[in-house]
C-alpha positions, 0 to 999 in steps of 0.5 A: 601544642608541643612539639612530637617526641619519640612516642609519635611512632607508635601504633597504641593510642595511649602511646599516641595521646602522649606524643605532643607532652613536653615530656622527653618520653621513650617507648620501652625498649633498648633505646632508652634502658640503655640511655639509662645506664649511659647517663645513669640516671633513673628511670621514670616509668608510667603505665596507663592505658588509653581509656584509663580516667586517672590517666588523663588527669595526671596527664593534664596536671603533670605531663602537660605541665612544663615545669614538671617537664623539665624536672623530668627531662633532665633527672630522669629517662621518663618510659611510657607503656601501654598495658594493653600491649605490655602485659609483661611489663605492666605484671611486674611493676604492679607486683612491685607497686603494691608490696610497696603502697598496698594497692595499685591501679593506673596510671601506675608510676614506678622509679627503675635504677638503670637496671631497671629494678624498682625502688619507688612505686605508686600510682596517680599523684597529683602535680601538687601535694592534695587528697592525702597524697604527696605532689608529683613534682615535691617527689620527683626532687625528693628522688632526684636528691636521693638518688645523687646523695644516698643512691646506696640506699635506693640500691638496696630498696631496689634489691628488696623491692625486686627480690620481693617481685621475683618471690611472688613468681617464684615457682611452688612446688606443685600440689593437687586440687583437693575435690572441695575446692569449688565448694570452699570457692562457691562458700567465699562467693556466698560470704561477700555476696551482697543480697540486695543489690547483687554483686560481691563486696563492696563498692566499687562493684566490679563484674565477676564473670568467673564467679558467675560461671562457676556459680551456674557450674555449681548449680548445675552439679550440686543442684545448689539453689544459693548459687542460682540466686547470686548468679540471677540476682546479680545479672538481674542488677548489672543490666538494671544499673547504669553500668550497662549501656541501655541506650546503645548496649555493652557494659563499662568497666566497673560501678563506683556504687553498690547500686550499679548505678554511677560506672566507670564509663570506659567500655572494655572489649574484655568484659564484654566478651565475658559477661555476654557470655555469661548471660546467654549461659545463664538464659540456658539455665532459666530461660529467662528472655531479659537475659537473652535480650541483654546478651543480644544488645551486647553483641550487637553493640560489639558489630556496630561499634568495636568490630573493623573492616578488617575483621578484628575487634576494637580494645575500648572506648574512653571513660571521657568526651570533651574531657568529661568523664561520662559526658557522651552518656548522660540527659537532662529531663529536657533532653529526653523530653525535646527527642521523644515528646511529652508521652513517651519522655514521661513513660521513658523517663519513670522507666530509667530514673530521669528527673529534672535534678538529675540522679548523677551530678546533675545529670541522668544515668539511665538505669531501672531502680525498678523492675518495668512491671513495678513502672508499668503499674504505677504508670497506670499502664500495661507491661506491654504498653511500656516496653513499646515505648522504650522499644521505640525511644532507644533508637531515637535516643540513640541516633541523638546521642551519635551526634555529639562528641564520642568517647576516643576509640582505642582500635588496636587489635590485641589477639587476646582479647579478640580471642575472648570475643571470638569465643563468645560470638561463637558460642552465643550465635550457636547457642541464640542461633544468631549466624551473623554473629558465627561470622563476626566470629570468623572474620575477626579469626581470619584477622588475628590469624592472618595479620598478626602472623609473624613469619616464623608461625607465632603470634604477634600480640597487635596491630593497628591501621594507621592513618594512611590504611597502612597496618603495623602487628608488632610485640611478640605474643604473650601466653594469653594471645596463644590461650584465648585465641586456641581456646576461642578456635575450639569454640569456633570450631564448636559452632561450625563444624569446621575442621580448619579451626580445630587445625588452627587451634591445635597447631596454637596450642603446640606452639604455645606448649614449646615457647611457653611451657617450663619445666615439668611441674612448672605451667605456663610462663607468661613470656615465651623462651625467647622473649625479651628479658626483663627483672623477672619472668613471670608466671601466674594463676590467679584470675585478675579483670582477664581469666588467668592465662595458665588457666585458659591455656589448660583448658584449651589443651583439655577441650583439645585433648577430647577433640583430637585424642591427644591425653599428653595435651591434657597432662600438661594441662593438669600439670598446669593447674597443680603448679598453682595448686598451693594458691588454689588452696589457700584462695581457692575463689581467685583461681575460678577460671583453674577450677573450670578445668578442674572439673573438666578434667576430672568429670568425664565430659558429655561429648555430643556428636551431631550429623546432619546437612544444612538442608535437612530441617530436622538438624535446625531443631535438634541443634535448637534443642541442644542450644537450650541446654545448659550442659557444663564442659560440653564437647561438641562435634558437627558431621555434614555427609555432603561436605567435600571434608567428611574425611577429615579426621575426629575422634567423636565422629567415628562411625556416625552416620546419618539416621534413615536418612535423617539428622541423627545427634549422639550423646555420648559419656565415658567412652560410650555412646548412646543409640542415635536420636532424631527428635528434640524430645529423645535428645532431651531425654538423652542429656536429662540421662547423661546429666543425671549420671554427671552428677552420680559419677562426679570424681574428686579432686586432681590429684598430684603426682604421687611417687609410688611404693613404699619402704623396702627392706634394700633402700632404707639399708642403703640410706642407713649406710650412707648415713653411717648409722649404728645396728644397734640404733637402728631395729626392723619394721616388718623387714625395713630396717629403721632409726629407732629414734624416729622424727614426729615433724612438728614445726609450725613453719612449713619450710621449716618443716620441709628443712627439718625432713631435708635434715632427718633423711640426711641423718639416717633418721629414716622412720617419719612421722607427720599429721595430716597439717605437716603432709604439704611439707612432705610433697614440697620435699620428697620430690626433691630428696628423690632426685638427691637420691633418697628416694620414697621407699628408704623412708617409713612414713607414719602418718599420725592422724590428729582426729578421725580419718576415713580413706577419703581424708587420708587420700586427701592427706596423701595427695598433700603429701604426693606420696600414693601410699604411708607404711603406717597410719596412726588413728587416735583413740580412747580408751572407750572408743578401742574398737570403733578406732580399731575398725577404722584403723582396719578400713584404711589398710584395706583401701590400699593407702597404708600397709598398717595400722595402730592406734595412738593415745593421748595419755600413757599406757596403764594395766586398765588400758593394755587389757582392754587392748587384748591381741593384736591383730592382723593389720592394726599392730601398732601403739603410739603412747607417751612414755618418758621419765615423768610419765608411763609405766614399762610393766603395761607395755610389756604386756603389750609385747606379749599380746603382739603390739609394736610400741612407738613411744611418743613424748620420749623427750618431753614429759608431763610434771603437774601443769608444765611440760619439761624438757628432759635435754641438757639445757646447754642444748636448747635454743635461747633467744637473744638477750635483751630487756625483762618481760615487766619493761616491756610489758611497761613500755607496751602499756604507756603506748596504750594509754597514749592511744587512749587518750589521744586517738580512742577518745576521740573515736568514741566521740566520733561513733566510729564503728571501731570499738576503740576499747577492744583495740591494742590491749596487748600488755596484758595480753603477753602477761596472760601468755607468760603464764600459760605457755610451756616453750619457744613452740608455743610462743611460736604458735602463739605469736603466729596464730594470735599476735601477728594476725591480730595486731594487722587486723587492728592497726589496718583498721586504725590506718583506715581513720582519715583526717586529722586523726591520721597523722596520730595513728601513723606516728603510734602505729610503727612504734606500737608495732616496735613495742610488740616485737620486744615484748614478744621477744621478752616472753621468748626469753622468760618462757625460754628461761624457766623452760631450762631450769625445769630441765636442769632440775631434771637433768641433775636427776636423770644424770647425776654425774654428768646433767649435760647427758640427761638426753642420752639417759633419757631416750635410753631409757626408754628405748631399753624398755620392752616391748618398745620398738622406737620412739617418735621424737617430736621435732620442730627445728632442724637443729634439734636433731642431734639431741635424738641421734643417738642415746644411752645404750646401758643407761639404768631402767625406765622405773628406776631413773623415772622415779628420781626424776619424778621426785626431783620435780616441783610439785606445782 
């Protein structure tokens, strides 16, 4: 054994199984980043944890092996971390590691400049070059070459590698959770749910404890009978495969197999907190005793093995023993039949799949492929007669198994995750009436509060019992240890009554609020104020094998909120869960555990009150019959009139007294609380009641802050002024004062959107117009212009409804927009449909989210259409139609004038000629792409890439019956012939490469990437050039697309503005704004640097029917 290196003086086993490696490794500190830059070599960094498999391969292979010792040990500062302890660290590099490889895991090996940014990162690699993946050694020297040769081009992956980190925790603006969000998460759950064999996704199989618990949420709110199936048939299947321990109780970590059947042994603290949890909730919904027993086994598994005598709970158990992975888990047939007898052995081994060649190489994985009344019948026997067996069989098994070798014990204590386990013992002895698990949960409590206590009332995040009884608690907390431990308080506190740990848990949360809280809209950092600094800080929502941080953390401050009466703790909670509100939108099922607080802040919770002594027996069964309850998001409350701390402050057990001396439970909603109850039968019926009312009442989604008001007459002229805009480009609205060349927000790209509103409220461009797909762009931005000082109601904001849209969808469109109200909404309409859209227009104004109304036409505005319009009327005043040079009629609008209609002239830019949209702008105007190759050379180049694949890879597909239909594959050279016919403008090659080639091309070429053996090389080789191939071909269409656009616009442009083509803008927007009865236009925009085109126009250009007609005849025909 060599000898200890500086990892001999930690506390975490990983760091410990390392100690005696020939490898100079340095714990991660100021030690060895500054040995980094002093002998600028790079660092070599390895996170991995103690129960980690691969781990220890790759400790076998590469850090016990000399040569690769050396290589390190003189190129590099080689940094050893255990994730458990370093959360930190570990959610930076894994960021880094998978924008460079796609996929991480553990052991993760990241190379650092000095600096400690990233240039390189993967994860296991084999001492020598195998399984696909390059040798560890072969990569050490390629770095060590690099880095002395080339260390400009390391510098420069390391910037972008590390600027690609920084933007993943980059801060989004805040956006609220629209009500349908757990429906839309409880919609992906249903698409990947396996109904065979339970779970979600394929192999391998991980435990999904949010997803259950949001399904049994959903379930319990919706009365979906879909999400109760999932939750029962996977439960059902987890505790029936070999991932659960039948023997000795707990869950491993994952199933490499869709059947549950082969796990990754390793035994986490973190999944069994929560899927215990899970299945004594899913026992309150079905009462289901396999569910009870499974969380019973859990538990108790969790006291005899993983809980200290000091109280705190142990991390993990290793995957291996005896370096074998599994090895302490496994039988032979003989095995079974030398501990139990013929009989017994022969029911056990029917019951668990033990058979003479073994299930799992050669071995036997205990599992039930079959339910027990299946066993049982084919056995011949009773139910009852095999569940006697196995009842008396496992304790013989299991003293049996005591005897060999165990897996390591990694007996850290992590504050985190034994809040977890608090939080689940707690509420599970409440709720199966198991008190020795409610003091499980107070010793391990007493432990994290006590010894890990630094002396400036934080948290530190470990601790550890050395050799000798002496204890080390060292790191700093992280968000997670101050979230899951106040949250897991809660529960304590839930579970007993006793006010200490409400105390705890508030005074956590406040010191959680200080060091970890950012700015207003910004949630939890993971790192407090004062924590080490690292390449970046980072925040994040997303739920990963642990509930999101921010998450935990937001609901401790809502469950807190009710039980201390503090509403600022639930606003920093709900500003928590809006700062993700983006992702939450976009993945709405990773962010399940934010979706809990959603619901717990938006529908009003069932608050429970229970006032009784220990000694009184009717308290026993009352609090039994709530036990049973299932009841989402329960706030509960405990009074014992006896207790010397009855005077202790709480909102719920104000006034709450006893009941004729009896125990009384108050169930109360809404502020409002019911007549006491003294019975189990009254209080059923008091939730049956309170949960009916849930149901009825439940709200929509959390909403952003909205900035109020709207346009006043005084800030737009403000705006106006500073801008230096014209009175006479300018025209009132009611009384505001507006540009009448108002900008329609129609980019693609939402920051450029967001850059195009920037720019319009810069240019005095104040009338706005947006549909409901641009309204993010507008709550990204409008915050930020309110602060620069332009303020809310210096923009007339017109909302342009695509489709139909009731005050449900525009409220939902304003949330996205953070605006409480629009000036004005536009609906579309036909002109069949005039009075069904009028009555709609009419219901929006009414609901207070906008101050007018219009209707908006997809066509122009003839005589037919202006007389079915008749008079305005009321609050819907307003007409949005296409008028231009190429097409509308000025003698219809007009009439409208007439009738009382305000016309907003859409199109004033872009006109219709035949099948092609004209650009009626000086062509000189017009963004061009870069020159380059014609459209038919690359279309040519694209197409020889093509009949390379055929011939060299889809031939041999075909052959192989891949499921890949290699013929429906990379097909692209004639997919751009087809485009250049079809599409008008560089925004529709915009659209077109962002909503059809970009997402298709990915999708074929990952799956192509996915083909192994010889077949890979060739795709790898074909993949980066056919992508190259795509780009110029993409680009050759910009430019044909682009060049005919401007001739089209050069013909109209000599028409409109004979004298001088270049201001055939001018005339054309001039025209139309000269017309009668039009009030402004709404220019469509995609870029800011269009803007200048509708700035200004002809204030004397000629009439709209004179001008119009020459172009009219000036265009082709076809």
């Amino acid at each position: 054994m060599a000898s200890a290196n500086r990892l001999a003086n930690e506390t975490s086993p990983y760091l410990l199984q390392h100690a005696h490696n020939p490898v100079d490794w340095h714990p991660w500190g100021k030690e060895a980043l500054e040995k980094a830059q002093r002998e600028d070599k790079p660092i070599f960094l390895s996170i991995g944890y103690a129960a980690c498999h691969w781990c220890h391969v790759m400790e076998r292979e590469s850090f016990e092996d000399e040569e690769v010792a050396r290589v390190l040990n003189d190129k590099f500062i080689s940094i050893k971390v255990d994730r458990e302890e370093r959360p930190d660290i570990d959610a930076i590099y894994m960021t880094a590691t998978v924008a460079m490889s796609g996929s991480g895991g553990w052991p993760m090996s990241v190379f650092l400049t000095p600096e400690q940014k990233p240039f390189f990162a993967g994860t296991y690699f084999p001492k020598s070059s195998r399984y696909g993946r390059p040798g560890f050694l072969q990569l050490l020297e390629k770095i060590s070459e690099v880095w002395s040769k080339d260390r400009a081009q390391l510098a420069r992956q390391a910037d972008e590698l590390t600027g690609a980190v920084a933007a993943e925790a980059a801060k989004e603006t805040p956006r609220g959770i629209e009500a349908e969000a757990e429906d839309k998460a409880v919609a992906q759950l249903a698409r990947s749910f396996d109904p065979e064999w339970g779970g979600f996704g394929n192999a391998p199989k991980f435990p999904a404890p949010f997803a259950l618990s949001t399904l049994l949420r959903h379930h319990a709110k919706a009365g979906d009978d879909l999400s109760l199936k999932m939750v029962k048939v996977t439960l059902d299947r987890m505790f029936r495969g070999g991932m659960y321990d039948h023997i000795g109780g707990g869950f491993a970590r994952y199933s490499t197999d869709e059947r549950w059947l082969v796990p990754h042994f390793e035994k986490m603290l973190y999944d069994n907190a929560q899927l215990a949890r899970v299945y004594v909730e899913a026992w309150q919904v079905t009462g289901d005793p396999e569910l009870r027993a499974v969380a019973t086994e859990t538990l108790d598994y969790i006291l005899r093995e993983m809980q200290g005598a000091h109280g705190g709970y142990f991390s993990a158990t290793d995957a291996d023993s005896e370096g074998v992975e599994g090895k302490f888990f496994v039988w032979t047939l003989r095995e079974i039949e030398d501990l139990l007898g013929e009989a017994d052995a022969a029911v056990f081994a029917a019951a668990y799949d033990i058979t003479e060649e073994g299930n799992w190489e050669g071995h036997n994985i205990a599992w039930q492929p079959e339910p027990l009344a299946d066993v049982a019948k084919g056995l011949g026997k009773s139910l009852d007669d095999v569940r006697a067996v196995i009842a008396r069989s496992k304790p013989i098994l299991y003293e049996a198994r005591k005897k060999r070798v165990p897996p390591l014990l990694d007996d850290k204590v992590l504050a985190s995750w034994n809040g977890l386990m608090i939080g689940t013992m707690a509420f599970a002895g409440r709720v199966l009436g198991e008190a020795r698990w409610i003091e499980s949960a107070k010793r391990a409590a007493a432990a994290v509060l006590g010894r890990l206590a630094r002396p400036d009332g934080g948290l530190y995040r470990t601790f550890r019992a050395g050799k000798n009884g002496e204890e080390k608690a060292h790191i700093d907390g992280f968000l997670e240890d101050y979230a899951f431990m106040a949250d897991a308080l809660v529960d304590l506190f839930e579970s007993t009554g006793e006010r200490e740990h409400l105390s705890s848990a508030v005074r956590l949360a406040e010191r959680m609020i200080l060091d970890f809280g950012g700015e207003e809209d910004e949630g939890f950092f993971t790192t407090s104020k004062s924590g080490e600094a690292l390449v970046v800080r980072m925040h994040e929502g997303q739920d990963n094998a642990t509930p999101s941080a921010n998450a935990v953390a937001a609901r401790a401050l809502v469950r807190l909120a009710a039980h201390a009466d503090r509403d600022d703790l639930r606003d920093i909670a709900e500003r928590a869960i809006r700062a993700h509100g983006r992702g939450i939108a976009r993945q709405p099922r990773a962010f399940l555990t934010s979706l809990d607080v959603v619901s717990r802040s938006v529908t009003p919770p069932i608050e429970v009150a229970i006032v009784g002594s220990p000694d009184d027996p009717g308290l026993a069964a009352l609090e039994a019959a709530l036990a049973r309850r299932y009841v989402p998001g329960l706030v509960l409350a405990k009074l014992d009139p006896k207790s010397e701390r009855r005077s202790l402050p709480h909102p719920l057990l104000e006034g709450k007294t006893l009941v004729d001396g009896k125990a009384a439970v108050y169930v109360c909603r809404n502020y409002a609380c019911s007549l006491p109850v003294t019975t189990p039968e009254a209080l059923n019926g008091e939730l049956d009641a309170a949960l009916g009312r849930a149901k009825t009442e439940q709200k929509g989604g959390l909403s952003a802050a909205a900035l109020p008001g709207r346009a006043t007459a005084a800030s737009a002229r403000a705006l106006l002024d500073r801008a230096k805009i014209a009175a006479e480009l300018t025209t009132t609205i009611g009384d505001v004062p507006v540009h009448r060349a108002g900008v329609l927000i129609a980019s693609y790209r939402e920051a450029e959107a967001a850059t195009l509103l920037t720019a319009a409220a810069s240019r005095g461009r104040n009338l706005i117009a947006f549909d409901p797909e641009r309204a993010e762009a507008l709550g990204d931005t409008l915050p930020r212009l309110a602060e620069t000082g332009t303020g809310r109601d210096a923009l007339f904001l017109v909302l342009a409804a695509t489709e139909e849209i009731d005050p449900k969808g525009l409220g939902a469109a304003l949330g996205r927009a953070r605006v409480a109200s629009v000036d004005l909404v536009l609906l579309p309409a036909t002109a069949d449909g005039i009075d069904g859209a009028r009555t709609a227009a009419k219901a929006l104004v009414a609901s207070g989210l906008a101050h007018a109304a219009g209707l908006s036409f997809a066509d122009p505005v003839d005589t037919s259409l202006a007389k079915s319009l008749g008079n305005a009327d009321g609050s819907v005043s307003f007409i949005a139609a296409p008028l231009n040079l190429l097409e509308g009629d000025a003698a219809p609008v007009a009439s409208l004038a007439d009738a009382g209609w305000s016309m907003l002239a859409t199109r004033p830019l872009d006109g219709r000629a035949g099948p092609r949209t004209v650009h009626l702008v000086d062509p000189a105007t017009m963004i061009q792409p870069p020159p380059g190759p014609p459209l038919a050379a690359a279309v040519a180049e694209l197409a020889a890439l093509e009949e390379e694949y055929r011939k060299t890879i889809a031939i041999h597909l075909r052959a192989e019956g891949a499921d890949i239909d290699p013929n429906e594959l990379l097909t692209w050279s004639r997919e751009l012939g087809r485009a250049e016919a079809a599409l008008d403008d560089l925004a529709e090659v915009e659209a077109f490469v962002a909503q059809s080639v970009a997402p298709v091309i990915g999708a074929q070429l990952g799956a192509l990437s996915g083909i192994g053996g010889p077949l890979a090389e060739r795709v790898a080789s074909l993949r980066d050039r056919y992508v190259e191939a795509v780009d110029k071909g993409v680009q050759a269409l910009a430019r044909k697309v682009a060049s005919r656009q401007a001739a089209f616009a050069m013909t109209a442009g000599k028409a409109a503005s004979p004298a001088d083509p270049a201001k055939a803008g001018l005339v054309a927007l001039g025209a139309v704004l000269g017309a009668k009865g039009v009030t402004a236009a709404l220019v469509t925009h995609r870029r800011s640097e269009e803007l200048e085109r509708g700035a200004t126009w002809d204030l004397a250009a000629p009439a709209l029917a004179e001008i119009g007609a020459a172009v009219r005849k000036a265009m082709p025909k076809s």
